[in-house]
Every structure is written in structure tokens, then in C-alpha cells.
C-alpha positions as CSV (number, residue, x, y, z in Angstrom):
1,X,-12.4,7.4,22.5
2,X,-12.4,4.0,21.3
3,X,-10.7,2.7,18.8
4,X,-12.3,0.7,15.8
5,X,-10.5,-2.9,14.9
6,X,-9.6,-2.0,11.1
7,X,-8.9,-5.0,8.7
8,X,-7.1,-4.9,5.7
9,X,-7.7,-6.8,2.6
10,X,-5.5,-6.9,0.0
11,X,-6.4,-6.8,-3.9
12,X,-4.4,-7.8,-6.6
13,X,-4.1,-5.6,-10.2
14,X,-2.6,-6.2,-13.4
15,X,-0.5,-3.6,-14.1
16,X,1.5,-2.6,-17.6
17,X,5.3,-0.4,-17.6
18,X,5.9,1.2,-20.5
19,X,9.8,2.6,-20.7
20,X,9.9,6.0,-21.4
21,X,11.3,8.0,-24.3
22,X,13.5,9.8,-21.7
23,X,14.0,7.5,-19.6
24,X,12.3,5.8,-16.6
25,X,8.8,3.6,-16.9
26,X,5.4,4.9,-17.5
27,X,2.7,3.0,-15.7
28,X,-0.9,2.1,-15.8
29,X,-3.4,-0.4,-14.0
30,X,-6.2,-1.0,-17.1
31,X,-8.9,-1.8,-14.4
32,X,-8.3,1.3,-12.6
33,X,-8.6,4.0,-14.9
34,X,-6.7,7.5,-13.9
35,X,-4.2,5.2,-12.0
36,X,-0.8,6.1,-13.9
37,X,2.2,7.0,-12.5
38,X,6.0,6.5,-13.4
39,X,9.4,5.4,-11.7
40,X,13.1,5.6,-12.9
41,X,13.5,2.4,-12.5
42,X,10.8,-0.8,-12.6
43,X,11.5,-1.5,-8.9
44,X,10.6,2.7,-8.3
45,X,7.8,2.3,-10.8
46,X,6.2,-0.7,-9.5
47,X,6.4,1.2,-5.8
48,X,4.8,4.4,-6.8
49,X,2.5,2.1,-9.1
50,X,1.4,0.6,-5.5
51,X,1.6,3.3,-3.9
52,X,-0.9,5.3,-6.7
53,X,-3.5,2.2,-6.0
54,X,-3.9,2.2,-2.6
55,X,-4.5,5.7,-2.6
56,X,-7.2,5.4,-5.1
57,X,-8.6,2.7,-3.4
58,X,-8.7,4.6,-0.1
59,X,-10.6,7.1,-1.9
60,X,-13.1,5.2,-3.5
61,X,-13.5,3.4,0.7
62,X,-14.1,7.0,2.0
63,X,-16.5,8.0,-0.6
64,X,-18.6,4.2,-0.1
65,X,-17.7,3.8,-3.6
66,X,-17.2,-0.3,-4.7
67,X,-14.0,-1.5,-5.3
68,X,-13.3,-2.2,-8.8
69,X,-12.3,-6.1,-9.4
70,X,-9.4,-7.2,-11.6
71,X,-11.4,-9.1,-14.1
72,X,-8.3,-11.3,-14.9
73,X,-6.7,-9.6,-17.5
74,X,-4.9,-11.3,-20.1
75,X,-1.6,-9.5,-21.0
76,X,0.0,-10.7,-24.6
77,X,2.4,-9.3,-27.3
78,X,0.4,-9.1,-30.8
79,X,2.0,-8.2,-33.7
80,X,0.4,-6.5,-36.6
81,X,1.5,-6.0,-40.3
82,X,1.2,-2.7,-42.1
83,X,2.0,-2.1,-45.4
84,X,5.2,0.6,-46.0
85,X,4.7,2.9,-48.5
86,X,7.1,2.8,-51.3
């Protein structure tokens, strides 16, 4: 049986680590929701991060879904003031 040429193109996703209470990162990709995962460390986390998206995108592919675009997120600290009680 033949084999089919298969190209790869690659996408590119903000993604956001939070450090856990226990330990280890937390992670999310805000343009894919569902995509969360977590690591012990932020090299681990950023692996299974990747690892987490190309299986979601491979499953969007084999259901002839669309690919969801980054739509350049814009990532910034904000601070916010709340009044204590006293």
C-alpha cells in the first residue's frame, strides 16, 4: 500500500504556568480550552504542555475539526486594590 507524503505545520500558542501550592507548575493554553496539564518543573511542564497540544490538535485533524488560531494574546501582570476590612 502506498504511502501518503504527510506535512507538518507547526502552530504557535501562548501558554500560562501557574506554580502550584504543592509544588510543581499548573498549566493552560487560553486559546485552547481543556488543554491543562502540569510538570514538576517549568522545563517538565512546558514538555507535557506541548505534548497536551499536539494531541488535541491531532484530534481536532481526525475529526476535520478547524484548528483554533492563537489570536495574539497579550500576557500582562495587573494589579488591583481591595479594601481590607478593619
Amino acid at each position: 500500500m502506498a504511502r501518503k507524503n504527510v506535512r507538518n505545520k507547526s502552530y504557535t500558542y501562548t501558554v500560562v504556568l501557574e506554580p502550584d501550592v504543592k509544588g510543581g507548575f499548573a498549566v493552560c493554553c487560553p486559546a485552547l480550552p481543556g488543554v491543562v496539564t502540569e510538570g514538576e518543573t517549568v522545563e517538565e511542564a512546558l514538555i507535557m504542555a506541548k505534548d497536551a497540544i499536539t494531541g488535541y490538535l491531532k484530534s481536532l485533524r481526525k475529526d476535520k475539526l478547524p484548528i483554533p488560531q492563537e489570536r495574539g494574546a497579550i500576557v500582562s501582570p495587573l494589579t488591583v486594590d481591595v479594601p481590607e476590612l478593619v
